[in-house]
N, C-alpha and C positions, 0 to 999 in steps of 0.2 A: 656465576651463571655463564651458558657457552652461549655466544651471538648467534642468530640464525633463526631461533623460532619466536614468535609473541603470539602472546591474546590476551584478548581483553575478558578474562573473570566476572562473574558477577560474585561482588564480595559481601554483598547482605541484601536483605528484602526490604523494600521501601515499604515506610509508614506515609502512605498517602505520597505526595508531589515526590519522583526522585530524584536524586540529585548526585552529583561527581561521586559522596562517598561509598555508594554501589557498587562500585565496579570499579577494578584494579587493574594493571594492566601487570601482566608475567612473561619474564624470559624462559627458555630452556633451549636443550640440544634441539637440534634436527628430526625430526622423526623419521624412522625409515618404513618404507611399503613391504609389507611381506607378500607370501607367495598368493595370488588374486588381488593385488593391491596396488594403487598408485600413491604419488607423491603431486601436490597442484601447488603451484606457487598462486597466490590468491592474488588480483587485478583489482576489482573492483568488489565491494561487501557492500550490499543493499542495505538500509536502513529504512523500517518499515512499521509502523502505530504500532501492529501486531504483538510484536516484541514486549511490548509494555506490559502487557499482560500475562507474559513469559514470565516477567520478572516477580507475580506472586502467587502463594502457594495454593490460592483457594482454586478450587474445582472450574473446569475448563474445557473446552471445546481437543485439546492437544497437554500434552506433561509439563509442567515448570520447569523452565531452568533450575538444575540445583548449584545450592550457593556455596561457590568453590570450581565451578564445571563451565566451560566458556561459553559464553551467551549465543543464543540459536541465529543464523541467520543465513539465507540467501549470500552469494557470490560466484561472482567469474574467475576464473584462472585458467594458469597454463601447467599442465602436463609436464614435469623435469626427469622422473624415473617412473619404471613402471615395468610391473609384473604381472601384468591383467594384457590375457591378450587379446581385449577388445580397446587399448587406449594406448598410445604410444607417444613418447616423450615427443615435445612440439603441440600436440592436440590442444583445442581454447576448449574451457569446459566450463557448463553450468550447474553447479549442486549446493547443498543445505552444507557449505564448509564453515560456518561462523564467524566470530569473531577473531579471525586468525591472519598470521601470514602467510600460513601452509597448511594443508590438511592431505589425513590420508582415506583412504575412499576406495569400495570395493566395488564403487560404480553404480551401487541403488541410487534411485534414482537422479541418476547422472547423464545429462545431456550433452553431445559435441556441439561443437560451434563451428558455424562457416564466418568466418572474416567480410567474404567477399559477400555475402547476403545482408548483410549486416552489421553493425559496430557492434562490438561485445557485449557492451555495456546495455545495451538494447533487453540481452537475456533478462536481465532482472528488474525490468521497468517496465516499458510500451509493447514489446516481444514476449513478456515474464509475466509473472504468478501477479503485476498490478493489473498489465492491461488484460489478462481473461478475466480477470477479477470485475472490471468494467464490463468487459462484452456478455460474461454471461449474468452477470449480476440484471446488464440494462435488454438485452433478450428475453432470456429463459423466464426472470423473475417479472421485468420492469413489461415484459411482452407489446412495446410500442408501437403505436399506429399513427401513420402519419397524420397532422395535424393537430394533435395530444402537446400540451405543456407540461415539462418536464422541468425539474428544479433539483440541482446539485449543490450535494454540499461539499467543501472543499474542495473547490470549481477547477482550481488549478494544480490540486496535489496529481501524482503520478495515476491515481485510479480514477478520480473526479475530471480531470481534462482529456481524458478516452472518452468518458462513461457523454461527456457533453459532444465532443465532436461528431461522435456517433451518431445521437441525437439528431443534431444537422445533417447530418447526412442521411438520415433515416424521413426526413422531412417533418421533425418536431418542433415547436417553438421552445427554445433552452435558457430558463434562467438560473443563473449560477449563484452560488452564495460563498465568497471568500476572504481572505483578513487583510483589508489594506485597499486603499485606489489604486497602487499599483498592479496588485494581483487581478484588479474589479477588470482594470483598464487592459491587461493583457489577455483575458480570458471572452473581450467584445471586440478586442481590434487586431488581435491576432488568430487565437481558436474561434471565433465566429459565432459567441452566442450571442443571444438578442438582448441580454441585458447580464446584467451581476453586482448584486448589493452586498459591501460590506458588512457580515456580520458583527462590526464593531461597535456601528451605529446604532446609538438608543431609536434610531423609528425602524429598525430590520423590519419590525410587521406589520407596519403601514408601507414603506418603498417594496417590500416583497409582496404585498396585494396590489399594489397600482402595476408589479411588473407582471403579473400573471391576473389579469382581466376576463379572462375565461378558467379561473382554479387554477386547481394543480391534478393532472390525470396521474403524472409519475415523479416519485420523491426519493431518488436514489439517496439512501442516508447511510451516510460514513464518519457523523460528528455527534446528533445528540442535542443534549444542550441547549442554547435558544434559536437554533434553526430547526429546529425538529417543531419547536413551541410555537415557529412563525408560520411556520408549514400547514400545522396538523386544521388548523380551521378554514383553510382554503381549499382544502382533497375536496377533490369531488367522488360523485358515486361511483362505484365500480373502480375507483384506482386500487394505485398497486405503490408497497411499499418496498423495494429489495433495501436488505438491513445485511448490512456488513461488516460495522464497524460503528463504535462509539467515541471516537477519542474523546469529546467533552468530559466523559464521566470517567474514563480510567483509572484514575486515580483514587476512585472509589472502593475498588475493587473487585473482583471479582464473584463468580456465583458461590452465597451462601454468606457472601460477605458484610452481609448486614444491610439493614435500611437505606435505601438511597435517600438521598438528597434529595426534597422537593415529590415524595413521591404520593404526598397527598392530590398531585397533577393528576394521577391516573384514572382515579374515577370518571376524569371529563375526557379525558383522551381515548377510554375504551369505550364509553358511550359515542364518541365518533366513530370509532374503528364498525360497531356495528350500524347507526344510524347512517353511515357513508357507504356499506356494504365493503370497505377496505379490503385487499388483502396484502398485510405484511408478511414477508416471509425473509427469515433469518437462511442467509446460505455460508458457508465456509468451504471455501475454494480448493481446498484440495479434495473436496469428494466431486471435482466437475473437470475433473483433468481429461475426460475422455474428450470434450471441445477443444483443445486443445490443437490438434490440425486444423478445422474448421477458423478458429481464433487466428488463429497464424495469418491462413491463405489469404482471410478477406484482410484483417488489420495492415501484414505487408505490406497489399495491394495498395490501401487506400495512402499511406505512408508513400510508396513508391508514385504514387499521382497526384501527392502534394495535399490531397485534402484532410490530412491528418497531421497535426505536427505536435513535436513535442520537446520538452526542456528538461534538463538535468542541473541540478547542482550539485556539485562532485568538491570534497573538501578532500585535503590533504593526508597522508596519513594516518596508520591505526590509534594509532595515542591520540586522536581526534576522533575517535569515532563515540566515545560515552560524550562530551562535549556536543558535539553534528547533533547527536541521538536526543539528547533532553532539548535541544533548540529545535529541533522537529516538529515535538512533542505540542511546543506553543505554538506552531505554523511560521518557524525561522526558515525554512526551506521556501524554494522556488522550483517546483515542478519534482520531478524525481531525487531522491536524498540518495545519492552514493559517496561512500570513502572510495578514494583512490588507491590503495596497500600497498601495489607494487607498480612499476613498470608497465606500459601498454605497449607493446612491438606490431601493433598494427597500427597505431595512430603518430 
């Protein structure tokens, strides 16, 4: 093998939980850009729930990774060659480059980067396809009115700690639902909500009704599982449910994939959905990119004024990133999950 290029493969489809032997990690030559094309040395690679569900074959909102073809994902780099004359070697860039340490790129959709507005790394977290994922999830879907109690789940992950600060700022009482005191304690004494229960704790559905005294008006759900379960009996009327994400059940599989676990729950949960006049609505982020500037202008802002803050955990290296990626998966992360690939020349 010639030194110079990796990625990380996915080299079989997981039967339920995955694990290291998935995914492979491969060398080869260099790849070169041909004529409209670049070369990006890859900075920083996003690691993100999403992915999970990349990884099998059953039917989906977006294509499967196929097994043997490098796993899908978000990342920053820098520009080293290039034959597209809209990008020129030097340029920080944000694009779908994967699991790699280089990728080539005919610039669909491909974003530059200012340094000076921003850390790079910002593109694919607080700046990135997480935090629209918050803003319009807790807008467009969650449409909040001040004074309304809102309840997050994964209070501190990179969408869940937008989707709350927000909240506060939006003048909503915010309770969070996360794994650990640690996570409980940074998400009341740092991002500024008014409570946050360990979903670890056998009483989550009695501490989550003593924390929300007036219901729950908005349940941004991103996990599933038994915050969904602690949730669903406290909605009040007229709430709203924006559904983005299940990681609890993942593992299950995807559509078509058979009987869920526990799904004799449903009869009582759809008789809520209508005796609470509910409305949950399933959205997937990349048909809401046209928010996108709007996202930007105000999140910057509020970031630049201090009322918004945010955390990243950044691990080492591509040959850590199937590792990073499955301790993710359990809530091993603190705030935003980036690999570091290469080199950062602005920081």
């Amino acid at each position: 093998m010639t030194d110079g290029f990796k990625r990380i493969v996915l080299a079989s489809r997981p039967d339920g939980t995955p694990g290291p032997q998935n995914f492979r990690l491969e060398e080869a030559a260099l790849p070169e850009p041909g004529d409209g094309e670049f070369l990006v040395r890859v900075i920083y690679l996003s690691l993100d729930p999403y992915m999970r569900g990349r990884m099998d074959a059953s039917k989906s909102y977006a294509k499967a990774v196929e097994v043997g073809a490098t796993m899908e994902g978000g990342a920053v780099g820098e520009v080293i060659a290039s034959n597209h004359p809209k990008f020129q070697a030097g340029d920080f860039v944000n694009g779908m480059f994967g699991w790699a340490s280089h990728a080539v790129s005919d610039g669909t959709m491909v974003r530059k980067l200012d340094p000076a507005q921003a850390p790079i790394s910002t593109a694919v977290g607080v700046l990135g396809m997480p935090g629209l994922t918050a803003f319009v999830g807790l807008n467009d879907h969650g449409r909040p009115k001040a004074g309304e109690t809102l309840v997050v789940g994964a209070a501190t992950g990179a969408v869940g700690s937008v989707v709350g600060q927000l909240g506060k700022i939006y003048g909503l009482r915010v309770v969070g639902v996360a794994g650990g005191a640690e996570k409980c304690a940074y998400a009341v004494e740092e991002l500024g909500f008014d409570a946050c229960i360990d979903h670890r704790d056998p009483d989550l559905a009695t501490l989550l009704k003593d924390a929300c005294p007036e219901g729950v008006d908005i349940y941004y759900e991103n996990v599933g599982g038994a915050t969904l379960e602690a949730v669903m009996p406290l909605m009040n009327v007229w709430g709203r449910i924006p559904l983005c994400g299940m990681i609890a059940w993942y593992d299950l599989g995807g559509l078509g994939a058979g009987r869920l676990e526990g799904a004799d729950r449903l009869p009582k949960m759809w008789r809520t959905i209508l005796v609470q006049r509910l409305t949950v609505r399933g959205f997937i982020i990349f048909d809401h990119y046209d928010r996108f500037p709007a996202f930007v202008e105000e999140v910057s802002g509020h970031i630049r004024d201090g009322r918004l803050k945010y955390r990243e955990s950044i691990a080492q290296g591509l040959e850590n990133a199937p590792e990073t990626f499955l301790a993710m998966l359990k809530g091993g992360n603190f705030g935003k999950q980036l690999v570091q690939v290469g080199a950062d020349p602005t920081r």
